[in-house]
N, C-alpha and C positions, 0 to 999 in steps of 0.2 A: 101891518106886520106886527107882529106879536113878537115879543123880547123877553124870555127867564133867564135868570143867572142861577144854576146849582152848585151851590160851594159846596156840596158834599160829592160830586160827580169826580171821582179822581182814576179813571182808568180807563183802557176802552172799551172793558164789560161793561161798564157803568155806562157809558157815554151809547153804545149802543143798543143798551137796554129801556133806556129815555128815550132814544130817536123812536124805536119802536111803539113805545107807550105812547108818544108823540103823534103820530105816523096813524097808530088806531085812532086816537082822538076825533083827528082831524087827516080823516083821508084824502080830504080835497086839496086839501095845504102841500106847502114843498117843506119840508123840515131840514135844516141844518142845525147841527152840532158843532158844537166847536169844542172839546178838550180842554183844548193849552186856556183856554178864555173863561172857558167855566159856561158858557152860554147857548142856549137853544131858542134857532131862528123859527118861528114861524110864516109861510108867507103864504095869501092867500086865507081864504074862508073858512074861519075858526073862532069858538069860544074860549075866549081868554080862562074863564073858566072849569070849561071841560076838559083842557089840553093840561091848566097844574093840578086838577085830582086827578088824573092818567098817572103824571110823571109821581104823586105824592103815592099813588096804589101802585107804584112799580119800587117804592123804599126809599125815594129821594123827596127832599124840600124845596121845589121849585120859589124863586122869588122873580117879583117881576122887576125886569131891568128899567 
């Protein structure tokens, strides 16, 4: 499982705009968002890499948790 924390993710445009970018990445993945946490779950078969340039080309700074 893949784990980023977005401390700039503060709303649920935002949080839903990640999931998305998320989601494309990594289609095979199940993507959870969390808001209140600040954090996006990925689980399932994905490049740790390709999934924080998604969220970084949708306007946010993914970090990894």
């Amino acid at each position: 499982m893949l784990i980023f924390t977005v401390p700039d993710m503060t709303c649920g445009h935002c949080a839903s705009t990640i999931g998305k970018a998320a989601r494309a990445a990594a289609p095979a993945a199940e993507v959870t968002v969390n808001l209140a946490s600040k954090r996006v779950e990925v689980a399932g078969e994905a490049d740790a890499s390709v999934v924080a340039a998604a969220i970084r080309a949708a306007g946010y700074e993914p970090a990894a948790a």
